[in-house]
N, CA and C atoms as a LAMMPS dump frame, in Angstrom:
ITEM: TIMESTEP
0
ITEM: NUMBER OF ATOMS
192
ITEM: BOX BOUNDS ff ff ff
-5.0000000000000000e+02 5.0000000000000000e+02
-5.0000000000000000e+02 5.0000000000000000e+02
-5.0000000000000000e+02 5.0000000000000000e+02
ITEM: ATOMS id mol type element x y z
1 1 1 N -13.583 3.714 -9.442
2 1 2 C -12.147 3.565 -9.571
3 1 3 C -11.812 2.107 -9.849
4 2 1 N -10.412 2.026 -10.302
5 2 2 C -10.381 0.432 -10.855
6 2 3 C -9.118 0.2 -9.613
7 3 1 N -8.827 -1.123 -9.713
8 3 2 C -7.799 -1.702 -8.665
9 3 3 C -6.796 -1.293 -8.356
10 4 1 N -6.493 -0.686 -9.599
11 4 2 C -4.496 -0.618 -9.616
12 4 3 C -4.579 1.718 -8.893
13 5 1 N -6.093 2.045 -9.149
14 5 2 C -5.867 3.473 -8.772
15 5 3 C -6.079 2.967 -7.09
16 6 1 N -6.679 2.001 -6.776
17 6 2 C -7.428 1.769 -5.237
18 6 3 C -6.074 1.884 -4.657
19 7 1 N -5.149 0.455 -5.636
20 7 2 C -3.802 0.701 -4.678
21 7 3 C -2.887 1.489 -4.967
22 8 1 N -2.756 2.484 -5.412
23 8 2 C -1.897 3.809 -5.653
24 8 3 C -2.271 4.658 -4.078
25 9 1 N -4.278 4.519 -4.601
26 9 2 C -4.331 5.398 -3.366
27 9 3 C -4.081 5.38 -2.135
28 10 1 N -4.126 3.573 -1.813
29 10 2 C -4.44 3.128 -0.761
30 10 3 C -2.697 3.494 0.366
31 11 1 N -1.344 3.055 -0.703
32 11 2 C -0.055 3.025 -0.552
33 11 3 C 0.286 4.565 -0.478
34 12 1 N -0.364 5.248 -1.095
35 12 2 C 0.131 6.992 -1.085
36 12 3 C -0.213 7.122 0.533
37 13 1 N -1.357 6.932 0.709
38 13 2 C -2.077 6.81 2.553
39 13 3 C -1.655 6.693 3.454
40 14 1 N -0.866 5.35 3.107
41 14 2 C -0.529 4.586 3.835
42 14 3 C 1.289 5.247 4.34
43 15 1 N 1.552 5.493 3.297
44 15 2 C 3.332 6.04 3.452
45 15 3 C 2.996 7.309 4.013
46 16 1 N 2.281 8.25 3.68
47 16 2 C 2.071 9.581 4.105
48 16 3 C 1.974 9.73 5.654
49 17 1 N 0.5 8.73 5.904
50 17 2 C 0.238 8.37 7.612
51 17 3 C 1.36 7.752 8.432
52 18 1 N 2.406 7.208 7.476
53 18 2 C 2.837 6.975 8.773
54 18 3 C 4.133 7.429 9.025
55 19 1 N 4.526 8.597 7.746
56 19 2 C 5.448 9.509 7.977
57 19 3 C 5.071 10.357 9.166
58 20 1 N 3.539 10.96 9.072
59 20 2 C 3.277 11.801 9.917
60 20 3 C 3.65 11.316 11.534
61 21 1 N 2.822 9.615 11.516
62 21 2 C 3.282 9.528 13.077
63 21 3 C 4.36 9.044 13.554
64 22 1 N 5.648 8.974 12.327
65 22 2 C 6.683 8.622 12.972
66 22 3 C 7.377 10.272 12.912
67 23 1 N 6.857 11.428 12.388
68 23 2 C 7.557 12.544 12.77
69 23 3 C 6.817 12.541 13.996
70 24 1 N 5.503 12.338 14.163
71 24 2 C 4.974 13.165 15.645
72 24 3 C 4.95 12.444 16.558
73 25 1 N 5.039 10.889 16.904
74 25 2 C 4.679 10.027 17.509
75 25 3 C 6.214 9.539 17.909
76 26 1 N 6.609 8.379 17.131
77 26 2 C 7.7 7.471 16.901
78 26 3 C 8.404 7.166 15.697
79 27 1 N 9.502 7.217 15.481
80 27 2 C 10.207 7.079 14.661
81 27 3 C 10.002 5.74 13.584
82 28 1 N 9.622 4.617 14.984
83 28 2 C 9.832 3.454 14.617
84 28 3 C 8.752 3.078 13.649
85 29 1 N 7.427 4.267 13.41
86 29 2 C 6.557 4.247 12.165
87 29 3 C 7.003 4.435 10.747
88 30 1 N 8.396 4.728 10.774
89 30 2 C 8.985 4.747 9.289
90 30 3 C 8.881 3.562 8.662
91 31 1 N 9.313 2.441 9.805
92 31 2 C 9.578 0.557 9.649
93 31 3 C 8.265 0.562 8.669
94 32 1 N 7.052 1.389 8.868
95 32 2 C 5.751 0.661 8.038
96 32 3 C 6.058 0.828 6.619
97 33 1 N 6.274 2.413 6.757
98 33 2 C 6.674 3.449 5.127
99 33 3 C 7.394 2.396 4.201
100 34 1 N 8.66 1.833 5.387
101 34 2 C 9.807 0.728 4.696
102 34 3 C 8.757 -0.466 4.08
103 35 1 N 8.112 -0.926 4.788
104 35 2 C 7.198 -2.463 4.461
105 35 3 C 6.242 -2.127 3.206
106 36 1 N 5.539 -0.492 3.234
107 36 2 C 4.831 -0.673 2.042
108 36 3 C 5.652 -0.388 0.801
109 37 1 N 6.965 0.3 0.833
110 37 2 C 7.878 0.5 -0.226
111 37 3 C 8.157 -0.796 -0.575
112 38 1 N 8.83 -1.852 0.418
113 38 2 C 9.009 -3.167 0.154
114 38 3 C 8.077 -4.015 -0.887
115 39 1 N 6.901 -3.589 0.04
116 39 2 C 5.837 -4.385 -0.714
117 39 3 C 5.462 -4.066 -2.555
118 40 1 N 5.479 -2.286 -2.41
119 40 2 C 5.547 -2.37 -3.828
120 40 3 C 6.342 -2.264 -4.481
121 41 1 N 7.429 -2.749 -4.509
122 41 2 C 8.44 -2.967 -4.733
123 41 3 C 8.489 -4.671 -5.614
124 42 1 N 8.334 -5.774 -4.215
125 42 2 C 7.984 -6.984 -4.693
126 42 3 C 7.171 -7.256 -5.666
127 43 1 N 6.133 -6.575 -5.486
128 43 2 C 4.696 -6.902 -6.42
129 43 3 C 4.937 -6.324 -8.042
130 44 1 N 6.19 -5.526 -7.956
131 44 2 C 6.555 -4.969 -9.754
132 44 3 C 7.175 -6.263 -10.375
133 45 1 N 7.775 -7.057 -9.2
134 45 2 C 8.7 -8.606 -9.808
135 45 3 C 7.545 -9.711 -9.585
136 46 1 N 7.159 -9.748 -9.014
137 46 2 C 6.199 -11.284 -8.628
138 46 3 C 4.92 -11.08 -9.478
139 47 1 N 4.397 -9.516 -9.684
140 47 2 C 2.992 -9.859 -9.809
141 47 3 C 2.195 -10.172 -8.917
142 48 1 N 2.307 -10.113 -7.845
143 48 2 C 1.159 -10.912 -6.619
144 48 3 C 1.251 -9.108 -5.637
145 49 1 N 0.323 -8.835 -5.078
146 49 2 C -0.192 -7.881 -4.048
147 49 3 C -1.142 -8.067 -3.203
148 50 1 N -0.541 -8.164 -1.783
149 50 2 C -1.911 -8.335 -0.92
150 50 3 C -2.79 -7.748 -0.965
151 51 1 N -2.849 -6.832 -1.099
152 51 2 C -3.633 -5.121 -1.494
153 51 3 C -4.961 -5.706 -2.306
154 52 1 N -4.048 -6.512 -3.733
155 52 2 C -5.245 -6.74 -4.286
156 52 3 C -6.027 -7.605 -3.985
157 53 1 N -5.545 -8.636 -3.208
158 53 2 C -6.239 -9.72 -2.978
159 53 3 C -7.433 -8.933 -2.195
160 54 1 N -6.667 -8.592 -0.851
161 54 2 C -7.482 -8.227 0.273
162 54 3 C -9.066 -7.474 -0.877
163 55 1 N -8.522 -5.924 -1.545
164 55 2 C -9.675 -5.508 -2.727
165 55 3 C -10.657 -6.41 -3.347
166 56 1 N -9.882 -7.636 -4.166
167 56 2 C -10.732 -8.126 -4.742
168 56 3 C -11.623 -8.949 -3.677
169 57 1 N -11.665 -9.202 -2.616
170 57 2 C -12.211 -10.035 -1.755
171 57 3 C -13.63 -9.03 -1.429
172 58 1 N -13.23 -7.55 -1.146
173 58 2 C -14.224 -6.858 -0.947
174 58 3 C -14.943 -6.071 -2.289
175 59 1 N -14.808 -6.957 -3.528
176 59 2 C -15.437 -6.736 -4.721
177 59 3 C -15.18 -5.245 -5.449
178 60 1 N -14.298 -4.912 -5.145
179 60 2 C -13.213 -4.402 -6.05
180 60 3 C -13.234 -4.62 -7.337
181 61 1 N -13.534 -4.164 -8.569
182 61 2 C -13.076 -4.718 -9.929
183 61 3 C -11.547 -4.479 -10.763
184 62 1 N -11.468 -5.61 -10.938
185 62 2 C -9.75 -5.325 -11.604
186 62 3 C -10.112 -4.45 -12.947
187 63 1 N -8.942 -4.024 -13.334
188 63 2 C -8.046 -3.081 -14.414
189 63 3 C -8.89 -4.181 -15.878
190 64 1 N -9.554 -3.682 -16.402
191 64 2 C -10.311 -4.071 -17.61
192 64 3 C -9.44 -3.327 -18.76
């Protein structure tokens, strides 16, 4: 897989999990759902994603 599917997958995961434990757990797990929407959100204007950094650090290959 290349970078940009890692973080599709990684953010689909990530919003899904923590819908689940703010239906079953706490509410206050939506706040995450909010931070990764935020996040990709920012990263369509800036260009910059922690996601990728963090990826490329663990040798990840970018979008060729």
């Amino acid at each position: 897989m290349k970078m940009e599917q890692y973080i599709r997958a990684i953010a689909g995961t990530f919003v899904l999990l923590s819908l689940c434990l703010g239906y079953l757990h706490s509410p206050y797990w939506h706040l995450f759902t909010a931070f990764v929407g935020l996040n990709l959100l920012q990263s369509a204007f800036t260009k910059w994603c922690l996601m990728e950094n963090i990826l490329t650090k663990l040798g990840v290959p970018k979008n060729t």
